[in-house]
N, C-alpha and C positions, 0 to 999 in steps of 0.2 A: 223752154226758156220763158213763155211767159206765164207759166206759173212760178220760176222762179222770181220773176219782176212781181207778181203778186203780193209773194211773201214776205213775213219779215226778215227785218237781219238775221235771224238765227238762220231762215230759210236760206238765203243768201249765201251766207256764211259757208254753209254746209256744201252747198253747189259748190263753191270755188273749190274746196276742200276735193270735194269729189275728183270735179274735173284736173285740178293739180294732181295728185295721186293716177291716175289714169295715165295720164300723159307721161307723168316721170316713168310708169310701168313699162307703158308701149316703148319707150324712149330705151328702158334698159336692157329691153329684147330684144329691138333692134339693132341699137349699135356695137353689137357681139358678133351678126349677121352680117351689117355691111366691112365690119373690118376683116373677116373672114373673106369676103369677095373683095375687099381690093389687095387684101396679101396674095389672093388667087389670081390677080390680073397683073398684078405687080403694081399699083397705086401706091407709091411709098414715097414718102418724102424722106430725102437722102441727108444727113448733115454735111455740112461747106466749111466747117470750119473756120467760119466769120461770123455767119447770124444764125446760123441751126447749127447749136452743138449738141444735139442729142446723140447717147452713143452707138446708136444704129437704126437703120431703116423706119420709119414708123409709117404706118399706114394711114390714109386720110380719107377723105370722103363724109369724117360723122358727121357733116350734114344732112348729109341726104334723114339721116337717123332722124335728127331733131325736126328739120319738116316734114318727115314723113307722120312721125307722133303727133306734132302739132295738127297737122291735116287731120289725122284720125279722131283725132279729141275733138275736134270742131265739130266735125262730119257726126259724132253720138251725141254732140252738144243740145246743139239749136238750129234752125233755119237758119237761113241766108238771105239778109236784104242787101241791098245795093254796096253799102261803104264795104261790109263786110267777104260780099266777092269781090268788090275793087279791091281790098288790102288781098285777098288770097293772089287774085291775080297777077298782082305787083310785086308779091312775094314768089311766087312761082317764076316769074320772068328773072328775077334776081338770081334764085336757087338755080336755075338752066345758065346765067347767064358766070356766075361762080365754077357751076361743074365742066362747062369747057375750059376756063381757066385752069380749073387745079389739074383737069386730064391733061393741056398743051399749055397756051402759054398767050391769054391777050394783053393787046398795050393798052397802055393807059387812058388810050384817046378811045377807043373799041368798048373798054370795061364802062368809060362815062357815059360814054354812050347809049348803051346798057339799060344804064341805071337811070339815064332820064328817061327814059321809055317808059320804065316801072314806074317813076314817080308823074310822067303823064295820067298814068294809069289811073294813080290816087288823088290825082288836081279833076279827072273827069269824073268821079266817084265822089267827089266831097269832100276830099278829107285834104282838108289846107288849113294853113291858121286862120280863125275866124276872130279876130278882135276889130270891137265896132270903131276904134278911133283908126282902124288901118281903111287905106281905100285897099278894095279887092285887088287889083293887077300888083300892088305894092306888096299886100299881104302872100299873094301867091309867087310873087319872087322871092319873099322870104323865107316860103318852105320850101321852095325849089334849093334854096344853101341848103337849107336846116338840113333837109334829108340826104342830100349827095355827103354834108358832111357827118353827119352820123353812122352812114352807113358805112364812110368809109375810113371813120375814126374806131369800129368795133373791129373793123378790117386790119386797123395797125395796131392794134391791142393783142392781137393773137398772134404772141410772142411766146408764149409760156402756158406751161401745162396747169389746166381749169383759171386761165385768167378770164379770155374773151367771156366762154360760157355762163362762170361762176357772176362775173359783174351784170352781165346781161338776168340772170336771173332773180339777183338782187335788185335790180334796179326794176326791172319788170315786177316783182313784188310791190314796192313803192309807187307805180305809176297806179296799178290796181288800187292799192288801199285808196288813191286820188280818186281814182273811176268810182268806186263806191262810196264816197262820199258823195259826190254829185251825181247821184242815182244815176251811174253807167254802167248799166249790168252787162252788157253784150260786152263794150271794154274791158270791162273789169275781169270776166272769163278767158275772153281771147289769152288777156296778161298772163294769166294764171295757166293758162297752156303754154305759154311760151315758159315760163318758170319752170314749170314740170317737166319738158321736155329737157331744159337743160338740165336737171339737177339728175334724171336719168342717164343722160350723156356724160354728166361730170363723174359716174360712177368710174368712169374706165379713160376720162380725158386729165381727173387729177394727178395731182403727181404719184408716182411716175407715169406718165401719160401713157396706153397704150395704142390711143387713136388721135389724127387730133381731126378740129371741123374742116379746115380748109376753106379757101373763100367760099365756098358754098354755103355754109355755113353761118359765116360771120358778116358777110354780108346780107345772110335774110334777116339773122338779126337785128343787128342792124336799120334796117329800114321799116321794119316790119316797128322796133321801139320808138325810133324817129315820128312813123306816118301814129299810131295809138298815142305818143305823147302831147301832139298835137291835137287828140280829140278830147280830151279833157280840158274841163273848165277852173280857171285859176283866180280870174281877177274882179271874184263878187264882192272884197272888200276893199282890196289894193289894184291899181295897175302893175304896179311893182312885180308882182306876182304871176304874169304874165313870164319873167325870166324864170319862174319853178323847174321846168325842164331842162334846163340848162343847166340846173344844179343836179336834180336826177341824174342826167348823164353827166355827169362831172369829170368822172372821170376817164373815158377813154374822147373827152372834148378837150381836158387841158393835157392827156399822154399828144392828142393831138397839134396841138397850139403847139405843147412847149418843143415835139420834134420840129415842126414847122420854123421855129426862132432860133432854135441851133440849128440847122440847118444852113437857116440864111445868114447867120453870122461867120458861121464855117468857111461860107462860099459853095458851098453844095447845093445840088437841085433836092429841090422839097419834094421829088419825087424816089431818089433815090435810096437803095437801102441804108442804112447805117444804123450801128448800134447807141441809138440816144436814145431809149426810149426810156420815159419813167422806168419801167418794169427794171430794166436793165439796168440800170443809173445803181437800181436798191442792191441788185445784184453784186455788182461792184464795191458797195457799199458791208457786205459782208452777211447781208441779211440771204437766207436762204428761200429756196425758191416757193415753199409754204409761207412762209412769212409774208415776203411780198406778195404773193397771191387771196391770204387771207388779210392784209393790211387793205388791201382794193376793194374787196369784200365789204371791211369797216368803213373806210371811205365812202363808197358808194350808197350804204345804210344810213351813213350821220349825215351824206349831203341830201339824200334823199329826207330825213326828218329836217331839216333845213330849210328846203323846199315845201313841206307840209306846216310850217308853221309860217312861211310867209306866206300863203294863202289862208292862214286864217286871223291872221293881225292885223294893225290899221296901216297904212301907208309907211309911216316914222320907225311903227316896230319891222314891217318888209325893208327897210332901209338898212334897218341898223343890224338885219341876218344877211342882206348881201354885200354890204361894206366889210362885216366879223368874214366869211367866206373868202372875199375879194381881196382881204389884208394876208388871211392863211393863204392862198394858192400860188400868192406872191411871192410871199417867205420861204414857202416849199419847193416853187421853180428856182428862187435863188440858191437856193442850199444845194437843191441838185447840178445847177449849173456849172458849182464848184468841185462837182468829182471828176476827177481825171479817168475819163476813157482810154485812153492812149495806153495803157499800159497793160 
């Protein structure tokens, strides 16, 4: 690693490359392995005929796949300083605290629980939002939200075969290219393992999905993008810039938001299942389940370049990409609002 911080961009460059590749490999060997042990143990997610309509058994667990890859990529990488085993650790905490989940069944009060552990984890390691106009206890309540809810917006996004994965990987590309602009090589690799890993996994989670991650999964993700998108630096031209992440995750933040508002309009608990989800909305909409999954894909690519251009323009031009953003997600939640589920 620090001969790759040494070198130049090409040097750099080629690392990522490296370690993406790596990761996707181990990711593709693995998760053939562990869907093989849980169709042996009987780890199957069953369809209900309400929210999993898939037409027979499929087996879960590719979690374990993708953190397992990820860990090994790290582990060839580079050393381990502080932030870096605080995120392994808070990811690990998440991935055990996902696989009792998906083996029985915890409530939702248990899984938070959880998950603020992990993200303790990452407040005693460093890794909080750090902007100088924030007082510190203000700032660290604001990534105590950030990450509970990212982690558990990549959670409600794994609805669909290579959704959760595919966006996380994409978006995890985009956080990198951030990292390496603001000389964050440790960032910027971690990213690129987590991209690898999923695009190994998505070999056998696209459609037709033959494993999926299960909260294990989608929750390391999750948190693991949450706690790295907060270690990058945004706002050396703009404050404005400082919401970059926001658009990054764009989208399993507004699948978030917008089940959240039908929900409550419904009269349903916001915690309950039902089917409003983006994903599902497109479904309906007659669009097929590649489509929607590769339209998430674009999504997440054009808000991620969105997000890269308001860090690099003055305050007025950061304004005037998340006003253009903020008038589309508007238009988009309206449109969707108007399709009939019910039928």
């Amino acid at each position: 690693m620090e001969l790759w911080q040494e070198g130049g961009a090409a040097t750099r460059w080629l690392s990522y490359a490296l370690t993406f590749a790596l990761a996707a490999v181990l990711s593709a060997v693995l998760t053939p392995r562990v869907r093989r042990a849980a169709i042996r143990f009987g780890i199957v997610d069953r369809p209900d005929g309400r929210l999993k309509n898939h037409r027979e058994p499929i087996p879960y667990l590719g979690g374990l796949a993708i953190c397992l890859s990820f860990l090994l990529t790290v582990a060839l990488t580079f050393s381990f300083g502080e932030e870096v085993l605080g995120l392994l650790l808070a990811g690990s905490i998440v991935v055990i605290l996902g696989l009792i989940d998906d083996l029985g069944q915890l409530g939702p009060w248990t899984k938070l629980s959880g998950q603020l552990m992990a993200i303790l984890v990452l407040i005693k390691s460093g890794i909080y939002i750090k902007l100088t106009f924030l007082p510190e206890p203000l700032a660290i309540a604001l990534s105590v939200l950030w990450l509970v809810g990212i982690t558990n917006a990549f959670n409600l996004i794994d609805i669909m075969d290579g959704l959760s994965a595919g966006t996380a990987m994409v978006a995890a590309l985009v956080l990198a290219v951030v990292s390496d602009l603001n000389a964050g090589v440790v960032s910027a690799t971690l990213l690129v393992a987590i991209a690898g890993s999923c695009l190994g996994f998505l070999k056998y989670n696209f459609e037709p999905a033959r494993i999926f991650m299960g909260d294990t999964g989608s929750m390391f993700l999750g948190l693991l993008l949450g706690a790295l998108a907060m270690s990058n630096s945004y706002t050396e031209r703009n404050p404005i810039a400082a919401l970059a992440p926001a658009l990054i995750l764009g989208v399993p933040i507004f699948d978030m938001l917008f089940v959240m508002v039908i929900r409550r309009l419904r009269g349903l608990p916001i915690m309950l299942g039902s089917p409003d989800h983006v994903a599902l909305r497109l479904r309906k909409w007659r669009w097929s389940t590649r489509q929607t999954v590769v339209a998430s894909y674009v999504a997440t690519a054009a808000l991620g370049g969105a997000a890269i251009t308001m860090t690099l323009v003055s305050l007025r031009g950061a304004l005037i990409v998340l006003g253009a953003v903020s008038a589309a997600a508007l238009v988009v939640g309206i449109l969707l609002k108007r399709i009939d589920m019910s039928l």
